[in-house]
C-alpha positions in Angstrom: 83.3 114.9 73.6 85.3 117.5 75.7 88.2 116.3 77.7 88.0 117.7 81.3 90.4 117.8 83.7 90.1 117.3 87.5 92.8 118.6 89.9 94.2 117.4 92.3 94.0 118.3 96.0 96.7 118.9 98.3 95.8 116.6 101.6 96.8 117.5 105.1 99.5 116.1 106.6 97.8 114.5 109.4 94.8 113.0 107.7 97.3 110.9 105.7 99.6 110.3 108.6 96.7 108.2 110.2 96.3 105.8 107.0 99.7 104.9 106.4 99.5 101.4 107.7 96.3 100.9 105.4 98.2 101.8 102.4 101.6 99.8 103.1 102.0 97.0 100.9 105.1 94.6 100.4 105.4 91.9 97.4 107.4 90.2 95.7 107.5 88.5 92.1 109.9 86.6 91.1 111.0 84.7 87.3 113.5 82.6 86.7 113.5 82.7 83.0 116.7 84.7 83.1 119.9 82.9 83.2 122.6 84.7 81.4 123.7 86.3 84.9 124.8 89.6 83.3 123.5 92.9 84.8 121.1 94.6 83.0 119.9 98.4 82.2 116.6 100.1 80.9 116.3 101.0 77.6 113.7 103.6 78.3 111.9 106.4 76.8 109.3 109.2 78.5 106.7 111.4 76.6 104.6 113.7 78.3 102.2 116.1 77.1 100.5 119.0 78.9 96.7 117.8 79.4 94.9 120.5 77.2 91.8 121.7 80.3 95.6 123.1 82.3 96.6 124.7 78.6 93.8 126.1 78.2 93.3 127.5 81.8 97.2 128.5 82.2 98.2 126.7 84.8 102.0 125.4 84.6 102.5 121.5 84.1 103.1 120.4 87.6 104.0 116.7 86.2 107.6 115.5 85.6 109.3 112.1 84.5 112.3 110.6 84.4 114.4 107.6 82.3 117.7 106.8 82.7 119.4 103.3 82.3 118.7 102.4 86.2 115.9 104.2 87.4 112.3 104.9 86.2 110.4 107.6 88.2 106.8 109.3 87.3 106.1 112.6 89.8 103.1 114.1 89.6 102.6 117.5 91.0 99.2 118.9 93.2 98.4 121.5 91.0 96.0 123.4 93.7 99.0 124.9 95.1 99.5 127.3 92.6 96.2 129.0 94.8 98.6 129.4 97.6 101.4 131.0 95.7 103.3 128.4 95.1 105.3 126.6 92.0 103.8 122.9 91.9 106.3 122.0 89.2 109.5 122.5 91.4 109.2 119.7 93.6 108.4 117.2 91.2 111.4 117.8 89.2 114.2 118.6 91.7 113.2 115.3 93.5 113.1 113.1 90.1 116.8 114.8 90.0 118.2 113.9 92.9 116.7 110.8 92.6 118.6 110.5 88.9 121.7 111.0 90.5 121.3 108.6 93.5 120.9 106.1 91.2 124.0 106.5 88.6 126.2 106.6 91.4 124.6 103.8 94.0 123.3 101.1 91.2 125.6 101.5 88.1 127.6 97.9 87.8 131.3 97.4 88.9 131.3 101.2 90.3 133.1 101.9 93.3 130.7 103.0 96.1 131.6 103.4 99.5 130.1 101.7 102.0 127.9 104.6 103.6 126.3 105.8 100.1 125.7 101.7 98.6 122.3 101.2 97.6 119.9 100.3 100.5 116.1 99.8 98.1 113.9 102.1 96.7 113.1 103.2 100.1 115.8 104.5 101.2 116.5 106.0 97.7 113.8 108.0 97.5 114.5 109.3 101.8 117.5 110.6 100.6 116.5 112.2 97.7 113.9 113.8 99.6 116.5 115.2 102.2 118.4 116.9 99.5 115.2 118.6 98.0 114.7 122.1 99.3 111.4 122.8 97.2 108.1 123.3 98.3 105.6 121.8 97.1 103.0 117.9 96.6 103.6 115.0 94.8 102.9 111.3 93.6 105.8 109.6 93.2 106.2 106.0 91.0 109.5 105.0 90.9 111.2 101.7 89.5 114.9 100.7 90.8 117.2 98.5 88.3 118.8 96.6 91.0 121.9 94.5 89.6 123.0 93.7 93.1 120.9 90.6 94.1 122.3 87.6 94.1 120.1 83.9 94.0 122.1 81.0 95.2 125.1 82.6 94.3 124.2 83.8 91.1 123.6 87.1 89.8 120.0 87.8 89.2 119.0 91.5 88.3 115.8 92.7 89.8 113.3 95.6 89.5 112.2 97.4 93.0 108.9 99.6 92.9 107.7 101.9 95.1 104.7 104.4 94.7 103.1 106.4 97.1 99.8 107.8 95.2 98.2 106.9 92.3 100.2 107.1 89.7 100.8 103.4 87.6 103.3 101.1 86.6 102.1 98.0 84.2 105.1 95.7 83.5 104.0 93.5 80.6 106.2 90.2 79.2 105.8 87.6 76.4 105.5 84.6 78.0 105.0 82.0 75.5 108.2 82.9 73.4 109.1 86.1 71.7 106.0 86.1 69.3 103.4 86.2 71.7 101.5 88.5 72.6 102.1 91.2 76.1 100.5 89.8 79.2 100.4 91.7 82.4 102.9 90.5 84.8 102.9 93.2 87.5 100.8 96.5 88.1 101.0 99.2 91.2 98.1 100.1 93.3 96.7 103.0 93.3 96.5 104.8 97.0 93.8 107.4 97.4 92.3 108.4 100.1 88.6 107.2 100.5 88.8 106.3 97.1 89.0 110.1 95.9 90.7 110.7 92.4 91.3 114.5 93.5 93.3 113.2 96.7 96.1 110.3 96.3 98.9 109.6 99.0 101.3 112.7 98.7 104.7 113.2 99.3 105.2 116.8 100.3 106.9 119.7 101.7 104.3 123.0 102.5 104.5 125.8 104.8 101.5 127.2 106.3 100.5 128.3 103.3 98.9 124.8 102.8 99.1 123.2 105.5 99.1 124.9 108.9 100.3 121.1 110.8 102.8 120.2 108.4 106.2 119.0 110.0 108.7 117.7 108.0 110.5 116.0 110.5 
């Protein structure tokens, strides 16, 4: 069977303004398995391949991702706004940048950080990464925070943050029966898409009137 590929849409700024509060979701998991108290890193790995319908039409591969020992981040470009002129790969990957190098210097253990630039959650991560960008352009964004800073009655207890805005997806899986079990979902992100539309997940953005006539970054 042939593989076809569906775009995605750039949405308006106001019609995803108004669903925000539908969307917003806050949880927490929590394990106490580990007990050596030591902070830990990611050992990670991305592969990304260039979905053949896009090859085969031209268009650039708006996607990009990111793994580092603290931070995990997925950023997936709109690709309809190449139709306005514009280069939906350069937000994606600027952002997943910054982001990269927020994270060495807020989240890497025993580093001096001064107070104004400590690590505040994902949240606030991704804000000021954003602030930094000067691209134009749509994304999803996945990104998950190695946070060594967390302390449980007293002790150190490492912890992973998530945040997504879209419909991009994070799985964590763990053996929980010892290490020769077998992987059992733990954890999975939501996907956010408005009215259920695969062509039209939450977006983080940055447009001109190009594509969007009401956008206002402030």
């Amino acid at each position: 069977s042939q593989m076809q590929n569906s775009p995605t849409f750039l949405v308006g700024s106001e019609q995803q303004r108004h669903i925000l509060d539908d969307f917003q979701k806050r949880d927490q998991h929590f394990t106490e398995e580990y007990s050596k108290n030591k902070p830990l890193c990611f050992s990670a790995r991305a592969y990304q391949k260039t979905h053949p319908g896009k090859m085969k039409h031209g268009h650039k591969d708006a996607d990009a991702t990111l793994a580092s020992p603290m931070l995990l981040g997925v950023a997936d470009g709109v690709s309809q706004l190449e139709e306005f002129g514009m280069d939906a790969s350069e937000l994606p990957n600027e952002l997943l940048k910054v982001c990269e190098e927020l994270a060495m210097n807020q989240l890497i253990p025993d580093r001096p950080v001064n107070p104004q630039d400590a690590y505040r959650g994902p949240v606030s991560l991704l804000k000021e990464a954003y602030e930094e960008t000067e691209s134009l352009g749509s994304t999803t964004v996945l990104l998950a925070v190695l946070d060594n800073s967390t302390r449980i009655h007293g002790k150190l207890h490492p912890m992973v943050a998530v945040l997504t805005i879209g419909d991009c997806e994070l799985l964590m899986l763990r053996r929980l029966n010892g290490r020769q079990s077998q992987l059992q979902a733990v954890f999975h992100t939501e996907m956010q898409r408005i009215d259920g539309h695969v062509q039209t997940p939450l977006q983080l953005a940055r447009v001109d009137d190009r594509g969007d006539p009401d956008f206002d970054e402030a």
